[in-house]
Backbone as XML, in Angstrom:
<?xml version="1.0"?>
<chain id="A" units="angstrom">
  <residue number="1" name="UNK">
    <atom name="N" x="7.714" y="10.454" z="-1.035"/>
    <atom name="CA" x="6.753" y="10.349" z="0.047"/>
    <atom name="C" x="7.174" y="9.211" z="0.971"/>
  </residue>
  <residue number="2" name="UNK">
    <atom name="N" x="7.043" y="9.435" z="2.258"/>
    <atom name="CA" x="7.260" y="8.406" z="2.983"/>
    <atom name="C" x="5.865" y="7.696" z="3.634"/>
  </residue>
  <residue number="3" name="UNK">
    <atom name="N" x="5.898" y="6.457" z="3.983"/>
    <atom name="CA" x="4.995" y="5.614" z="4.680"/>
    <atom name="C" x="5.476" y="5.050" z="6.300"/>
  </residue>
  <residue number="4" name="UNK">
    <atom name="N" x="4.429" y="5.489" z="7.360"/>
    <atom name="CA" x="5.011" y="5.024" z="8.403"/>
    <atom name="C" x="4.062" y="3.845" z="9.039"/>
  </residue>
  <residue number="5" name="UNK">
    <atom name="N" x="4.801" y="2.782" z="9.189"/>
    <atom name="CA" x="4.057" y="1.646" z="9.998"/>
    <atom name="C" x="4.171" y="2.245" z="11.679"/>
  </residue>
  <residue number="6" name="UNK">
    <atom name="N" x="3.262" y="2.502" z="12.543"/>
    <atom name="CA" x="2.989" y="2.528" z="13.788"/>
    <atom name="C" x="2.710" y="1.524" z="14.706"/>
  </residue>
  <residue number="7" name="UNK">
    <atom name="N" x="3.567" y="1.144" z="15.607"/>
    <atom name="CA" x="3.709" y="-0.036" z="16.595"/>
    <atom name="C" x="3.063" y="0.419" z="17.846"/>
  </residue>
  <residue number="8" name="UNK">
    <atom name="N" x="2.216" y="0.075" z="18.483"/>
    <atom name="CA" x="1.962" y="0.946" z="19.510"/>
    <atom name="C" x="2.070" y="-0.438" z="20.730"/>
  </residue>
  <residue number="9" name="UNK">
    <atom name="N" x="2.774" y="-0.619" z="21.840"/>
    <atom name="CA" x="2.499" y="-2.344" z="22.551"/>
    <atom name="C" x="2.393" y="-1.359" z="24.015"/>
  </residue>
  <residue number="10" name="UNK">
    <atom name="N" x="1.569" y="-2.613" z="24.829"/>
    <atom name="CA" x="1.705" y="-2.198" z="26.119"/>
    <atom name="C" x="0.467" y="-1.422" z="26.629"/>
  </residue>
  <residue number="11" name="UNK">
    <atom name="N" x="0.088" y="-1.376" z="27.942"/>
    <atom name="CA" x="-1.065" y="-0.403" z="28.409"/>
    <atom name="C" x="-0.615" y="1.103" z="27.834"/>
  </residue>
  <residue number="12" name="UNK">
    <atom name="N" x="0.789" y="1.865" z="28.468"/>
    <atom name="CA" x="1.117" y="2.956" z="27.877"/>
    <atom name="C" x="1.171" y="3.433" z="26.563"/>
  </residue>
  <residue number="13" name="UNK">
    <atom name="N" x="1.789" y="2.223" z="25.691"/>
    <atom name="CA" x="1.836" y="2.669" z="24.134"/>
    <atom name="C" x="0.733" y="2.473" z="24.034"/>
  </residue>
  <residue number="14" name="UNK">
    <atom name="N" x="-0.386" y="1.813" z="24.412"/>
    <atom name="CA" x="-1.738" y="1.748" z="23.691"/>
    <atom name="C" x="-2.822" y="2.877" z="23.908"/>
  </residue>
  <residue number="15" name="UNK">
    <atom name="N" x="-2.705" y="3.321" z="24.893"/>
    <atom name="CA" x="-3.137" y="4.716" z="25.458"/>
    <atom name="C" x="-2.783" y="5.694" z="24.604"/>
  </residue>
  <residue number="16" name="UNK">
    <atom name="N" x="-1.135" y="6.285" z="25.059"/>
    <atom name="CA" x="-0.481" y="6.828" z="23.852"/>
    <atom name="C" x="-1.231" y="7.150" z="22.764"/>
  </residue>
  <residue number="17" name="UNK">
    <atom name="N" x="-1.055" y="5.897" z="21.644"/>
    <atom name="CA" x="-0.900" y="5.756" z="20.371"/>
    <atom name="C" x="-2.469" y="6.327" z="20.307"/>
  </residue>
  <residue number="18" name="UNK">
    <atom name="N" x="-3.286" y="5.773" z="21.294"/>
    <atom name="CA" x="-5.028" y="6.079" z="20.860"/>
    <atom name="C" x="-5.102" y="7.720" z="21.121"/>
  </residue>
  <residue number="19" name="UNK">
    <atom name="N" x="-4.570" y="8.108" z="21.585"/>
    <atom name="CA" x="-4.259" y="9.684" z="21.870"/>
    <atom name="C" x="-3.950" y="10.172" z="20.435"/>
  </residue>
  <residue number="20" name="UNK">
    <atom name="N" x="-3.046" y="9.743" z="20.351"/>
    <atom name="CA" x="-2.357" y="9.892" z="19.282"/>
    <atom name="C" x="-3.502" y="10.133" z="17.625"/>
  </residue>
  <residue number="21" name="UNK">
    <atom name="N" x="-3.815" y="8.860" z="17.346"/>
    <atom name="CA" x="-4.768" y="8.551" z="16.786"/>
    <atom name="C" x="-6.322" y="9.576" z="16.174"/>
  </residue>
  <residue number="22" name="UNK">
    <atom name="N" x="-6.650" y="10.044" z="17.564"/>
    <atom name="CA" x="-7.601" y="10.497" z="18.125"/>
    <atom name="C" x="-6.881" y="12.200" z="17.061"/>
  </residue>
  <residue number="23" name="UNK">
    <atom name="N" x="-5.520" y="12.604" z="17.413"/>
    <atom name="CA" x="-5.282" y="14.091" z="17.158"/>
    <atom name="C" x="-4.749" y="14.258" z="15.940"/>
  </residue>
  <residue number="24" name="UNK">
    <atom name="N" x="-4.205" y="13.039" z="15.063"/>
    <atom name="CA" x="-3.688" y="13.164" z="13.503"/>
    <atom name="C" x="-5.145" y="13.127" z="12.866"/>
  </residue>
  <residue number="25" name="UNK">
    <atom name="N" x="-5.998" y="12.010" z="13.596"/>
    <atom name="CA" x="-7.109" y="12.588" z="12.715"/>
    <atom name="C" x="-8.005" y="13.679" z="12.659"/>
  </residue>
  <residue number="26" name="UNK">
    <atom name="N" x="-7.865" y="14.024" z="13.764"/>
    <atom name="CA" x="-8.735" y="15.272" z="13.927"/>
    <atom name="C" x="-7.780" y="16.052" z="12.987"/>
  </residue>
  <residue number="27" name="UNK">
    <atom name="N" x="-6.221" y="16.228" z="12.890"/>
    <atom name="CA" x="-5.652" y="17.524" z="12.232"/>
    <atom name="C" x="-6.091" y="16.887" z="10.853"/>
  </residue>
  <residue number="28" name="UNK">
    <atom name="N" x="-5.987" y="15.936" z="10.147"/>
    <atom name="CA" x="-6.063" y="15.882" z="8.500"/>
    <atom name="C" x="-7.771" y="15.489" z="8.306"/>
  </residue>
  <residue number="29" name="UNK">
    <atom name="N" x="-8.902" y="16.015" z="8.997"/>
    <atom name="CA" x="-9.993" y="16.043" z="8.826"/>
    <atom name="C" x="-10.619" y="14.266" z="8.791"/>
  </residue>
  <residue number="30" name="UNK">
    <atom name="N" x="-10.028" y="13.510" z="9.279"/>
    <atom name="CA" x="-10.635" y="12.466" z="9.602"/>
    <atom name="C" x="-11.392" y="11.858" z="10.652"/>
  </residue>
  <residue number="31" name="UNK">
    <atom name="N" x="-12.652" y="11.135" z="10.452"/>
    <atom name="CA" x="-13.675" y="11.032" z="11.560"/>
    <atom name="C" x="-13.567" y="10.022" z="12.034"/>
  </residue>
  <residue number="32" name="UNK">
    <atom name="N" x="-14.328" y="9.533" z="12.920"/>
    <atom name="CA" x="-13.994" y="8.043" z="14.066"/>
    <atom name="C" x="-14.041" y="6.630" z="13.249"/>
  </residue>
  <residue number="33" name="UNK">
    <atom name="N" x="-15.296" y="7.222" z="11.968"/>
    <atom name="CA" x="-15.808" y="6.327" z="11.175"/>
    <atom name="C" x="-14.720" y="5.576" z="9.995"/>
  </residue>
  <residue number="34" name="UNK">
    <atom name="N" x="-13.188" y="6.694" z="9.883"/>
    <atom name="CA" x="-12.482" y="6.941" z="8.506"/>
    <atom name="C" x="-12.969" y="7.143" z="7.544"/>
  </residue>
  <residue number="35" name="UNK">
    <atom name="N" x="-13.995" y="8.123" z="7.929"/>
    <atom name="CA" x="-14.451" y="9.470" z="6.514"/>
    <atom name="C" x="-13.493" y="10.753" z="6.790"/>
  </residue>
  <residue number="36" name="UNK">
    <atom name="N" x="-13.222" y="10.973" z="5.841"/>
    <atom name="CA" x="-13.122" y="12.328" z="5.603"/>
    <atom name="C" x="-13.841" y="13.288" z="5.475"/>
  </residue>
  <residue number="37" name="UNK">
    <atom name="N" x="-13.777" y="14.288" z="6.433"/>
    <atom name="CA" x="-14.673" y="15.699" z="6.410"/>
    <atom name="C" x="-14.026" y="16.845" z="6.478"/>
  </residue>
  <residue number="38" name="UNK">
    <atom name="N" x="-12.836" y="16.955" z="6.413"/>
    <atom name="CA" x="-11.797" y="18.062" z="6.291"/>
    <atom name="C" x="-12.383" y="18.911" z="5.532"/>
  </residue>
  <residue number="39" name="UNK">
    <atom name="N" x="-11.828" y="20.549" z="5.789"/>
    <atom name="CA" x="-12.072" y="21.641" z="4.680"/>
    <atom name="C" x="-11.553" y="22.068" z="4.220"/>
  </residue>
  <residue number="40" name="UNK">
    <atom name="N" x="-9.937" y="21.678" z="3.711"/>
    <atom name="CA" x="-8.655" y="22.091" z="3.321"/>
    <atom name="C" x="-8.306" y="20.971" z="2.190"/>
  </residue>
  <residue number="41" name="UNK">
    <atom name="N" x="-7.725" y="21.461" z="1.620"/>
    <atom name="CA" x="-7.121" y="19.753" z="0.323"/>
    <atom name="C" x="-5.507" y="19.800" z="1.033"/>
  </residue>
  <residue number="42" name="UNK">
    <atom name="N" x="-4.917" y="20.631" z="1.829"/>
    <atom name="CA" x="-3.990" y="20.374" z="2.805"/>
    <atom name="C" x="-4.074" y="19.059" z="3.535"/>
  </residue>
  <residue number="43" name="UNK">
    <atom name="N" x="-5.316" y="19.090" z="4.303"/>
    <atom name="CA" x="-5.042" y="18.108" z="5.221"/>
    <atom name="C" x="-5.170" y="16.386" z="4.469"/>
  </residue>
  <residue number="44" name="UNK">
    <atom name="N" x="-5.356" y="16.043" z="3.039"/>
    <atom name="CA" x="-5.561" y="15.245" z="2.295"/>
    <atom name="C" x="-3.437" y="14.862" z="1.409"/>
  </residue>
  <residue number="45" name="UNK">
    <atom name="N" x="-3.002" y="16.120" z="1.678"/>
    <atom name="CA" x="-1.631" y="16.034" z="0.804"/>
    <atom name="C" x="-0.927" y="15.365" z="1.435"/>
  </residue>
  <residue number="46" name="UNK">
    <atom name="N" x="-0.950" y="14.996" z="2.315"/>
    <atom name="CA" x="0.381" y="13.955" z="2.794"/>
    <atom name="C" x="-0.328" y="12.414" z="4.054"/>
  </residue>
  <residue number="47" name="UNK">
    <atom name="N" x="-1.749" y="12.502" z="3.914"/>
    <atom name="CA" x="-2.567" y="11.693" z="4.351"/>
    <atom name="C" x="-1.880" y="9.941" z="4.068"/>
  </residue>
  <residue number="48" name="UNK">
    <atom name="N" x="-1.294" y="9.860" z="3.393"/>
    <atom name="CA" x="-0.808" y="8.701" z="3.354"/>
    <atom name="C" x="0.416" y="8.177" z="3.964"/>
  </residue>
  <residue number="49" name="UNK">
    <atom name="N" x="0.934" y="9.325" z="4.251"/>
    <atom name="CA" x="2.018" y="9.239" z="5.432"/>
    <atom name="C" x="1.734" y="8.040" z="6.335"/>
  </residue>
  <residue number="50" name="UNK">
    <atom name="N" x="0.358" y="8.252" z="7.408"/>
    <atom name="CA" x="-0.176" y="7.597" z="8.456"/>
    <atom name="C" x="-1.332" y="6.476" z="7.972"/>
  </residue>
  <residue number="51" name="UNK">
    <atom name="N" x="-1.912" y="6.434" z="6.726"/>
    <atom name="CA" x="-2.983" y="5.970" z="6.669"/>
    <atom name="C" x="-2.983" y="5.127" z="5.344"/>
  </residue>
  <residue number="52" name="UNK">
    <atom name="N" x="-3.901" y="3.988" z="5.259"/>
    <atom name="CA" x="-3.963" y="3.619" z="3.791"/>
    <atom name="C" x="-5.523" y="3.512" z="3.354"/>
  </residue>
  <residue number="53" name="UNK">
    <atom name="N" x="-5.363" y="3.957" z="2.217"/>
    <atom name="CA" x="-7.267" y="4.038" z="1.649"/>
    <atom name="C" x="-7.724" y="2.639" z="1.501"/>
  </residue>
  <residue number="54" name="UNK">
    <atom name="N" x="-8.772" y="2.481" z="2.568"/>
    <atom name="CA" x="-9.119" y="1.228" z="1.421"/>
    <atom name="C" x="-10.931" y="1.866" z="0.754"/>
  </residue>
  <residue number="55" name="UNK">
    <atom name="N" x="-11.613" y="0.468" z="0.684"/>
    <atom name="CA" x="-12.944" y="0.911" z="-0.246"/>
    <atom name="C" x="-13.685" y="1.441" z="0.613"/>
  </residue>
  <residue number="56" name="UNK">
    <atom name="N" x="-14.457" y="2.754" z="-0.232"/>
    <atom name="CA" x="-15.444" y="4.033" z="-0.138"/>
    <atom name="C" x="-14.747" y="5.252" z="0.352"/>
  </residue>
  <residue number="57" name="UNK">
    <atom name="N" x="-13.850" y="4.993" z="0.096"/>
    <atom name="CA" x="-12.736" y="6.601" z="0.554"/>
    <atom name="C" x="-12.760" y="6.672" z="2.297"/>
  </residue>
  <residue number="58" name="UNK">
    <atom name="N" x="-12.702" y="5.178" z="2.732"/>
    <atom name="CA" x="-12.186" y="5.325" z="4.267"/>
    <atom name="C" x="-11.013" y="4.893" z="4.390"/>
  </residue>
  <residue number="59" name="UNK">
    <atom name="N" x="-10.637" y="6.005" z="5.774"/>
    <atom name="CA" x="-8.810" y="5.778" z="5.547"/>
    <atom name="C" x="-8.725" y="5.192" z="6.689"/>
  </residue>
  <residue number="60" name="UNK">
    <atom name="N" x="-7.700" y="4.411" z="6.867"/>
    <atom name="CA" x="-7.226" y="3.019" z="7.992"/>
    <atom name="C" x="-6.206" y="3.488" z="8.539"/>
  </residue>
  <residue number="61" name="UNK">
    <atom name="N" x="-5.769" y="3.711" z="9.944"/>
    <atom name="CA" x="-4.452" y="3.651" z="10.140"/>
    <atom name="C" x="-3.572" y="2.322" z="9.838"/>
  </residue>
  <residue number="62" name="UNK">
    <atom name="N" x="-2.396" y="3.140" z="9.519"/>
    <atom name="CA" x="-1.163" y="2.268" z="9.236"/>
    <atom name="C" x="-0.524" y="1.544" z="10.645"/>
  </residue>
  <residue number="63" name="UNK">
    <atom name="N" x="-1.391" y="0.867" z="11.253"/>
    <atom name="CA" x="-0.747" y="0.517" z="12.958"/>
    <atom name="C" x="-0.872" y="-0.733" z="13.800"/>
  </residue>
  <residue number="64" name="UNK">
    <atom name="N" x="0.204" y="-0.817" z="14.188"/>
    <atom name="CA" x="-0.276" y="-2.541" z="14.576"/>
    <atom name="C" x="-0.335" y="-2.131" z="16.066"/>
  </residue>
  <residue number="65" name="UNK">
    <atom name="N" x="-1.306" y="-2.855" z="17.079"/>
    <atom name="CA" x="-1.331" y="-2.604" z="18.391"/>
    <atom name="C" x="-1.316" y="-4.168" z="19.252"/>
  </residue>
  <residue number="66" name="UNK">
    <atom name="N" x="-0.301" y="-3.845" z="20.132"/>
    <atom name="CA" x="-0.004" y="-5.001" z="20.631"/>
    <atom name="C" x="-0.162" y="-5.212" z="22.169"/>
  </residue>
  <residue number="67" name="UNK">
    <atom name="N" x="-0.447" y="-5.792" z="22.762"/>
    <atom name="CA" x="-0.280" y="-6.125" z="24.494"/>
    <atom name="C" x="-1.116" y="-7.760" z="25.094"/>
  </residue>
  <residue number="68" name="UNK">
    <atom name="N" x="-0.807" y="-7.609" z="25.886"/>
    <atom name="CA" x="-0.369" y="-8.638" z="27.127"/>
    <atom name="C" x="-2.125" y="-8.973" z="27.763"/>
  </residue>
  <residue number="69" name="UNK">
    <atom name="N" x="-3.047" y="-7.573" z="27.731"/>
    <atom name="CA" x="-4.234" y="-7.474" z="28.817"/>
    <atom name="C" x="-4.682" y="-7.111" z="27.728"/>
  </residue>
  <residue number="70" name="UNK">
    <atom name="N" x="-5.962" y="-8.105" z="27.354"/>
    <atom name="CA" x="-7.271" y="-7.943" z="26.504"/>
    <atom name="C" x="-7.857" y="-6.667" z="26.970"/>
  </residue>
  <residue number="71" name="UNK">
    <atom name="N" x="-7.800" y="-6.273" z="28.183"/>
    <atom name="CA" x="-8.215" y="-4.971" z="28.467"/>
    <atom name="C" x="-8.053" y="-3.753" z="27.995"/>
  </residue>
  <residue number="72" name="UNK">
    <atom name="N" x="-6.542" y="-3.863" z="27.773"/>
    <atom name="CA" x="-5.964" y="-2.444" z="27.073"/>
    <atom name="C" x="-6.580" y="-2.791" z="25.635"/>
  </residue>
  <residue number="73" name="UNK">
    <atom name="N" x="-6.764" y="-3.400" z="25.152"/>
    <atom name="CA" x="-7.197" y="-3.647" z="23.716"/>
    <atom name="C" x="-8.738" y="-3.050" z="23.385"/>
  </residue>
  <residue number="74" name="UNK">
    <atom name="N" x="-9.539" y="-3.813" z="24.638"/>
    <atom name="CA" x="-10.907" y="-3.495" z="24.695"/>
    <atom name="C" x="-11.135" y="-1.738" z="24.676"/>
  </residue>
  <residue number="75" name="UNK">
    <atom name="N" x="-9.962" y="-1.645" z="26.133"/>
    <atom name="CA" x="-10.518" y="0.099" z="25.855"/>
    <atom name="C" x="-10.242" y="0.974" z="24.357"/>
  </residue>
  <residue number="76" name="UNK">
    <atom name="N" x="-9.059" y="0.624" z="23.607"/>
    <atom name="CA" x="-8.855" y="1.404" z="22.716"/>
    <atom name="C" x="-10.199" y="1.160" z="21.451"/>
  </residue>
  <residue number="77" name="UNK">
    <atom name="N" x="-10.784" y="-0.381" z="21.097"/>
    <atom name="CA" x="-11.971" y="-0.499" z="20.764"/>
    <atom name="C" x="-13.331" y="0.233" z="20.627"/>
  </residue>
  <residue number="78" name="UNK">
    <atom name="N" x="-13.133" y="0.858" z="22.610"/>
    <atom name="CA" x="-14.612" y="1.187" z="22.864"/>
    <atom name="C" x="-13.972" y="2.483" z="22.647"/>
  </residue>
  <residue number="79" name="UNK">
    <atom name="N" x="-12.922" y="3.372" z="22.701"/>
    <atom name="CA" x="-12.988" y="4.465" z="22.714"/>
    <atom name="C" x="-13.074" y="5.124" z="21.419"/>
  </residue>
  <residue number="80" name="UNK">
    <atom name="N" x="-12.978" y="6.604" z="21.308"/>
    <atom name="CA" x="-13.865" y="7.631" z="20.593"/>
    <atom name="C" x="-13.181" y="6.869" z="19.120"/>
  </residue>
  <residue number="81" name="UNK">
    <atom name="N" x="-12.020" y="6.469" z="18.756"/>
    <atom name="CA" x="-11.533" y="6.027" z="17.696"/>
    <atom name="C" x="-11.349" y="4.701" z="17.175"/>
  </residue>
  <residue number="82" name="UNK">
    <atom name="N" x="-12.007" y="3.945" z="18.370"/>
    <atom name="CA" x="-11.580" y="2.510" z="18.316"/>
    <atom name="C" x="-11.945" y="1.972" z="17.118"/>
  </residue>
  <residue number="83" name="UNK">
    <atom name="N" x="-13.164" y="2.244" z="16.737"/>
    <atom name="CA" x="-13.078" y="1.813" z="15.167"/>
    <atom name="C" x="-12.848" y="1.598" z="13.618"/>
  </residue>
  <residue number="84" name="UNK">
    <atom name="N" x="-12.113" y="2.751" z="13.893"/>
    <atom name="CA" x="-10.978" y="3.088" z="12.487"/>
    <atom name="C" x="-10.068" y="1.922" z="12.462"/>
  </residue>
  <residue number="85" name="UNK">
    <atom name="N" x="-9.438" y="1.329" z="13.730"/>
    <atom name="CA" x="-8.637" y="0.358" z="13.043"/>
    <atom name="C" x="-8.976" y="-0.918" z="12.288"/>
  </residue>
  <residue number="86" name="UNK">
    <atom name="N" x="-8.302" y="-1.395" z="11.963"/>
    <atom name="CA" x="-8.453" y="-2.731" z="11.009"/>
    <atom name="C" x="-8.466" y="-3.987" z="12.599"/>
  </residue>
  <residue number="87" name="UNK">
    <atom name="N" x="-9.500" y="-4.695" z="12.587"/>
    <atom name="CA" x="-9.586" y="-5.975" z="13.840"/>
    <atom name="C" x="-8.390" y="-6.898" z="13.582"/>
  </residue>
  <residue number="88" name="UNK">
    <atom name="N" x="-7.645" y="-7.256" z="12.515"/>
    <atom name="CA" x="-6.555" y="-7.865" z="12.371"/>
    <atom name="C" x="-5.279" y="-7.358" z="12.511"/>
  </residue>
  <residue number="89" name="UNK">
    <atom name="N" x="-5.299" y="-5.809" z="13.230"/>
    <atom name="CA" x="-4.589" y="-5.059" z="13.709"/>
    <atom name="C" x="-4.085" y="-5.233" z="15.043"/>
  </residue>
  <residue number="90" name="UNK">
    <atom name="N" x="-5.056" y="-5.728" z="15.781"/>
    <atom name="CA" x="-4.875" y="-5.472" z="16.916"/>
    <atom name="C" x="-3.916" y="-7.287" z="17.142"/>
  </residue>
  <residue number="91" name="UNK">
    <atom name="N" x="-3.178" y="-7.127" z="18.178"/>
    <atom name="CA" x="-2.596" y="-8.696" z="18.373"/>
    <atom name="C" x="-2.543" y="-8.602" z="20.269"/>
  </residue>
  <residue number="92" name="UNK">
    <atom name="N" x="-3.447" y="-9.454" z="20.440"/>
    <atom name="CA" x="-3.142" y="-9.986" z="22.007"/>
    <atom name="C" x="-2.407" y="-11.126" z="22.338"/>
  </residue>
  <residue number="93" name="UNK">
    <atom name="N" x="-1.029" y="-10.899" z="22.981"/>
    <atom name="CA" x="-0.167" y="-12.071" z="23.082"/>
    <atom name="C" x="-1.030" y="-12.353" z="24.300"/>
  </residue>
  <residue number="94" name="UNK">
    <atom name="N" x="-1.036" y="-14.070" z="24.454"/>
    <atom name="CA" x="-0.985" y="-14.775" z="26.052"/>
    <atom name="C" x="-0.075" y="-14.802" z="26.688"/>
  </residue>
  <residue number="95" name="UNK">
    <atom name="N" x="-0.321" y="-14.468" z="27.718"/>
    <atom name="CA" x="1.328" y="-14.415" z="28.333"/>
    <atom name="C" x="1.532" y="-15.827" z="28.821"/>
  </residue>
  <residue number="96" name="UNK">
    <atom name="N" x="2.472" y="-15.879" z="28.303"/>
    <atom name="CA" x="3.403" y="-17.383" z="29.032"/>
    <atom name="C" x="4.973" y="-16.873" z="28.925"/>
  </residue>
  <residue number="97" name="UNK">
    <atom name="N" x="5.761" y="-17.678" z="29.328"/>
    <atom name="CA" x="7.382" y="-17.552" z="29.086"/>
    <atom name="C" x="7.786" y="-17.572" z="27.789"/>
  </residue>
  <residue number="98" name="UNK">
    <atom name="N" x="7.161" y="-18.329" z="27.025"/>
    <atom name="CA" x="7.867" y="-18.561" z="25.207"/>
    <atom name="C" x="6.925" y="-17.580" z="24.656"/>
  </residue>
  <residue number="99" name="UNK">
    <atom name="N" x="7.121" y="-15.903" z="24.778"/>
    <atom name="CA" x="6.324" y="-15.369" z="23.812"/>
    <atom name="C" x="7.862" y="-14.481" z="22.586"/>
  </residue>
  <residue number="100" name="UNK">
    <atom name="N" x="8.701" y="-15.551" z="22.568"/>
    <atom name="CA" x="9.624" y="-15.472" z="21.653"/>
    <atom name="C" x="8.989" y="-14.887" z="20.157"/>
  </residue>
  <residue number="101" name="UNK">
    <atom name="N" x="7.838" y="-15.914" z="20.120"/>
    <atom name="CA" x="6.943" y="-16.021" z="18.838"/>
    <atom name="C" x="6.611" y="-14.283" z="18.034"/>
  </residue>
  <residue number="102" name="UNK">
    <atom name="N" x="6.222" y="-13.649" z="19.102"/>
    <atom name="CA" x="5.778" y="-12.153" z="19.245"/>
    <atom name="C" x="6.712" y="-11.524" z="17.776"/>
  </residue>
  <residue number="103" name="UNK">
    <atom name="N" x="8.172" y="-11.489" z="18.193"/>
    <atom name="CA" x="8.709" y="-10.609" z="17.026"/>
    <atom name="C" x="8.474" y="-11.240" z="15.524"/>
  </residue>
  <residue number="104" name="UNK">
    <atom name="N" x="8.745" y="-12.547" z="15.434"/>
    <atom name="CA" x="7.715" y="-13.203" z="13.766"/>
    <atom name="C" x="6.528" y="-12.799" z="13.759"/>
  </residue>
  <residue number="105" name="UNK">
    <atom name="N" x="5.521" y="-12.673" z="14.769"/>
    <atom name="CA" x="4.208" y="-12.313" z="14.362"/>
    <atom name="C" x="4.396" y="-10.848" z="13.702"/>
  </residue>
  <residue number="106" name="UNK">
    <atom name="N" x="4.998" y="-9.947" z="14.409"/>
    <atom name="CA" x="4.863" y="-8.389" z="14.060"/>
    <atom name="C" x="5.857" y="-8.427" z="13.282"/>
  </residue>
  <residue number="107" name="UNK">
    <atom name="N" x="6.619" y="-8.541" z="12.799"/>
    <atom name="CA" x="7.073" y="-8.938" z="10.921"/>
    <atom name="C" x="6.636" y="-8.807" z="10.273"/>
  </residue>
  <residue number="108" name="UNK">
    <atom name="N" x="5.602" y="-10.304" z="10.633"/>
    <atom name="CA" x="4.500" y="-10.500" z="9.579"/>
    <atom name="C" x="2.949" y="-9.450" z="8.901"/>
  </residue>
  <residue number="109" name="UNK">
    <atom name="N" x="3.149" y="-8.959" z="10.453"/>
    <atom name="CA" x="2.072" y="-7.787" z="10.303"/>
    <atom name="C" x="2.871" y="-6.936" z="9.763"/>
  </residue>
  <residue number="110" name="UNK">
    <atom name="N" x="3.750" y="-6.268" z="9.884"/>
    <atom name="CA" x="4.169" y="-5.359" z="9.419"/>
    <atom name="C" x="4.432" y="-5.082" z="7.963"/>
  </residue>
  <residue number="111" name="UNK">
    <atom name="N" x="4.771" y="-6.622" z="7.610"/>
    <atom name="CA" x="5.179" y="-6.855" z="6.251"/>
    <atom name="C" x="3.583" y="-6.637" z="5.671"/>
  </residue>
  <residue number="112" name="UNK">
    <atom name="N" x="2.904" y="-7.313" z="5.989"/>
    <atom name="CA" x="1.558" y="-7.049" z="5.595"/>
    <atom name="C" x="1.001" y="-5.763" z="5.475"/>
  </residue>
  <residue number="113" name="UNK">
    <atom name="N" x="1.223" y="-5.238" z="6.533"/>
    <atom name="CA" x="0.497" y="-3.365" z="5.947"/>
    <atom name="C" x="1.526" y="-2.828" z="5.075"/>
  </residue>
  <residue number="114" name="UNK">
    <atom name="N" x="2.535" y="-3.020" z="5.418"/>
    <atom name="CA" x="3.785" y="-2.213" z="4.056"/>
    <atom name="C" x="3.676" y="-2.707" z="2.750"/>
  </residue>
  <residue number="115" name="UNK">
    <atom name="N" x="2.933" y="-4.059" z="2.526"/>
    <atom name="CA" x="2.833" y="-4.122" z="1.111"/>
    <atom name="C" x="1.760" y="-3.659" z="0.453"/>
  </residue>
  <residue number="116" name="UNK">
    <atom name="N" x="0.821" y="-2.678" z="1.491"/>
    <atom name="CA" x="-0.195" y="-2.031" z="0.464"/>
    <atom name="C" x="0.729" y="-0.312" z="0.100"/>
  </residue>
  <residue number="117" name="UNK">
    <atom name="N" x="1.403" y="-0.210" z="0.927"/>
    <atom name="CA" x="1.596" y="0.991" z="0.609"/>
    <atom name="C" x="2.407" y="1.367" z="-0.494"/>
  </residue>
  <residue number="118" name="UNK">
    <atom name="N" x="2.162" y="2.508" z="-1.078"/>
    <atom name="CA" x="2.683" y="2.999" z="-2.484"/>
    <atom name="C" x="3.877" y="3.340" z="-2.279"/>
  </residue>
  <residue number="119" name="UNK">
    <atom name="N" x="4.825" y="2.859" z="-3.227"/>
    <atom name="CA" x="6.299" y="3.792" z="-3.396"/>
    <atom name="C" x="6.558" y="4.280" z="-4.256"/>
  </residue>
</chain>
């Protein structure tokens, strides 16, 4: 089985990815809330691909979201899915010139969601 960490940065990738978001869960029966309401044990067989369980059988995306404008952040929040993600998911750099820092941070995140996942 494979596990995929999802990077989504930027107004476009953040749009994107919430698109995105919005249509894996709808295909493997997942709701805005990360319940499951699917009617297939299909859409549950490879659910961990994109997602990790945590407690009461809600599933989290596997995704770190990144950008520049608190804005793009806010909208993916308020929109139809914004709340499935994890709030320590999301990372708003300040923009200045030294945002060198950026690729250690998303490492670190990354390293962080990959060590829940099963191998």
């Amino acid at each position: 089985m494979r596990e995929i960490v999802h990077i989504q940065a930027g107004q476009c990738g953040n749009q994107i990815g919430a698109k995105f978001w919005e249509v894996i869960s709808d295909e493997h029966g997942i709701d805005p809330t990360g319940t499951y309401h699917g009617d297939s044990d299909l859409q549950l067989d490879r659910i961990s691909v994109y997602y990790n369980e945590a407690t009461g059988g809600k599933y989290v995306p596997r995704a770190i979201l990144v950008d520049l404008e608190p804005g793009t952040m806010d909208s993916v929040r308020s929109g139809p899915f914004g709340q499935i993600f994890r709030p320590d998911n999301f990372i708003e750099v300040p923009a200045n010139p030294e945002n060198v820092w950026i690729m250690e941070c998303l490492l670190n995140h990354s390293f962080r969601i990959v060590c829940v996942c099963t191998f």
